[in-house]
C-alpha positions in Angstrom: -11.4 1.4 -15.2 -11.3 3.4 -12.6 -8.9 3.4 -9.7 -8.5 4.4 -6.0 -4.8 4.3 -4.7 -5.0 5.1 -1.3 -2.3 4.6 1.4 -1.4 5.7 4.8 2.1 7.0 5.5 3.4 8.7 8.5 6.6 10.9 6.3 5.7 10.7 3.0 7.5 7.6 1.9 4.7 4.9 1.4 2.5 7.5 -0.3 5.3 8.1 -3.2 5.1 4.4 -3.3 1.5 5.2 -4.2 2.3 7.8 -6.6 4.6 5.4 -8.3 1.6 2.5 -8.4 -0.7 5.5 -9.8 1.4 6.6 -12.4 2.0 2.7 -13.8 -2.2 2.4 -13.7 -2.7 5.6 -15.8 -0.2 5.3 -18.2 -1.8 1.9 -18.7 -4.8 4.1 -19.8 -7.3 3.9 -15.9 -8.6 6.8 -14.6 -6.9 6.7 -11.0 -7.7 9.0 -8.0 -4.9 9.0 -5.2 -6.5 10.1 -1.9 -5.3 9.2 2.0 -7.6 7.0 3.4 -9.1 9.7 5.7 -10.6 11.4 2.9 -11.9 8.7 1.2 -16.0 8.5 1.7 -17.0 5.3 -0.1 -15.7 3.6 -2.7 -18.5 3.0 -4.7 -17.7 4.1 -8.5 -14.3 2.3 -8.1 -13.8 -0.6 -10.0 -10.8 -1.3 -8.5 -8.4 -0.3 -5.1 -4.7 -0.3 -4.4 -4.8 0.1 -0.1 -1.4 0.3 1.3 0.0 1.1 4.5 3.3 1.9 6.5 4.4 -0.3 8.7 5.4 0.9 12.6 5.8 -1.2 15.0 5.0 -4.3 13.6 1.7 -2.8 12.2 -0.3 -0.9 9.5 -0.9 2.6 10.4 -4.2 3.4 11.8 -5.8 5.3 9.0 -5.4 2.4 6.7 -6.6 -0.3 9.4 -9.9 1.7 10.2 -10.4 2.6 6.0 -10.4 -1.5 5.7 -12.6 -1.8 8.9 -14.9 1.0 7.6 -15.4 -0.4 3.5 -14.7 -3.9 3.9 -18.4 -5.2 2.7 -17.8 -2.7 -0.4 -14.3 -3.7 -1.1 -14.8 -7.4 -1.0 -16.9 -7.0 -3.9 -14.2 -5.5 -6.4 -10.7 -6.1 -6.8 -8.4 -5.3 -4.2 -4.5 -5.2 -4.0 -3.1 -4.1 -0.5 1.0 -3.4 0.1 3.0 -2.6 2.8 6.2 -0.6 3.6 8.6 -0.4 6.2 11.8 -1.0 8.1 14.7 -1.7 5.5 16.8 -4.1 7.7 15.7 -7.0 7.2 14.5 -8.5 4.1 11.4 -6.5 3.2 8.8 -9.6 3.3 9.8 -10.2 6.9 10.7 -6.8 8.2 7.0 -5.6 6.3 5.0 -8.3 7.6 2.5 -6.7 9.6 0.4 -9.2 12.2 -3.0 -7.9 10.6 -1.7 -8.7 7.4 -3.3 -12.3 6.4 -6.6 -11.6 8.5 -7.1 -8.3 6.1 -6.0 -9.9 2.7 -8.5 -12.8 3.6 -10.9 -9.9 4.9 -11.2 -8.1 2.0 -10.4 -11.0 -0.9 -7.4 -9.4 -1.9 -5.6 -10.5 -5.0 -2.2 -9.8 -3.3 0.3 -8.3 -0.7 3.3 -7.2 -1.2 6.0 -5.9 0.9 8.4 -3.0 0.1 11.6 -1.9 1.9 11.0 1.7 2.4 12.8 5.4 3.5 14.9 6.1 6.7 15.3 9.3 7.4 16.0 9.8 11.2 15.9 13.9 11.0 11.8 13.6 10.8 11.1 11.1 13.5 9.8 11.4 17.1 12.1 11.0 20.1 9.5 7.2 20.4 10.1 5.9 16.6 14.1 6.8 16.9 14.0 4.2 20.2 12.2 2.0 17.9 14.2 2.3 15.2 17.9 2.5 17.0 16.8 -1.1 18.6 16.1 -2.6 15.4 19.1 -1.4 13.8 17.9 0.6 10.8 19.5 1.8 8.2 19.5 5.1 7.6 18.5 5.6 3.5 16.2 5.5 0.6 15.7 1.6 0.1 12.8 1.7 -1.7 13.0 -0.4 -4.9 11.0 1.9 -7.4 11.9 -1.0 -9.9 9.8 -3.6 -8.9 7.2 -1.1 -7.3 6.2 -0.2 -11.1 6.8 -4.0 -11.8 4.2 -4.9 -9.2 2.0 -2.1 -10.4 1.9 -3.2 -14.2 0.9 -6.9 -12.7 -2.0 -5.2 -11.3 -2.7 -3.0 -14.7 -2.4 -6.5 -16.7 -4.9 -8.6 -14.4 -7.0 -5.3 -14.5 -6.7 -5.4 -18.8 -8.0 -9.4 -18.3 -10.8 -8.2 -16.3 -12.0 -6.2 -19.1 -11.6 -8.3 -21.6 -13.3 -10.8 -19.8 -16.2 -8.9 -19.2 -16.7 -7.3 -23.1 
């Protein structure tokens, strides 16, 4: 099958997220294409897409909010899996749980969310997101679990398998 993975991320942390997700699909044997949502024109000639998002402020980033706006009619029509990642505080399906989340999942029939913890690293942040941040209490830190990212990834590469087998 073949696969978008696109995701919007502010420093680079969510979209190695993605890297990890599109490395578990093609070793599974898909033909994925990662891409920020920006870029992406259309998704027609994807059978399937990963959509995931950083989450700031209690919210996905722009990019991925308008690239579900702008493709929803097209991606309700194939499988969709969406994730988010964010402040590593709390425990990551509360501190990940964007207020768009259910609205967009039900929006776009997606087969699942998932929240990750994600990367602090103070040095790159604006004077606005170290407020942010020093008021939550962050942890400074890599707390991405890459474990269960490819975990979650191989879930989607098995319901993907099913899907073909269904459909030979």
């Amino acid at each position: 099958m073949k696969i978008l993975v696109t995701v919007a991320s502010r420093h680079g942390a969510t979209k190695e997220i993605g890297t990890a997700i599109a490395a578990v699909l093609s070793a599974a044997g898909h033909s994925v294409d990662e891409l920020d949502p920006t870029l992406v024109t259309g998704v027609t000639g994807y059978d399937a897409v990963v959509l995931g998002s950083a989450v700031y402020t209690a919210h996905w980033l722009p990019a991925a909010r308008d690239f579900a706006a702008q493709f929803a009619d097209d991606l309700a029509r194939r499988p969709v899996w969406i994730f988010s990642s964010g402040l590593a505080t709390q425990p990551s399906a509360r501190a990940n749980s964007p207020h768009e989340i259910l609205a967009l999942r039900d929006n776009l029939g997606a087969r699942g969310h998932r929240s990750f913890a994600g990367r602090l690293d103070r040095s790159v942040l604006a004077f606005t997101e170290r407020s942010i941040i020093a008021g939550a209490r962050a942890r400074e830190g890599d707390h991405r679990d890459f474990g269960a990212i490819s975990a979650w990834a191989g879930q989607i590469a098995t319901a993907l398998a099913e899907m073909v087998v269904r459909t030979a």
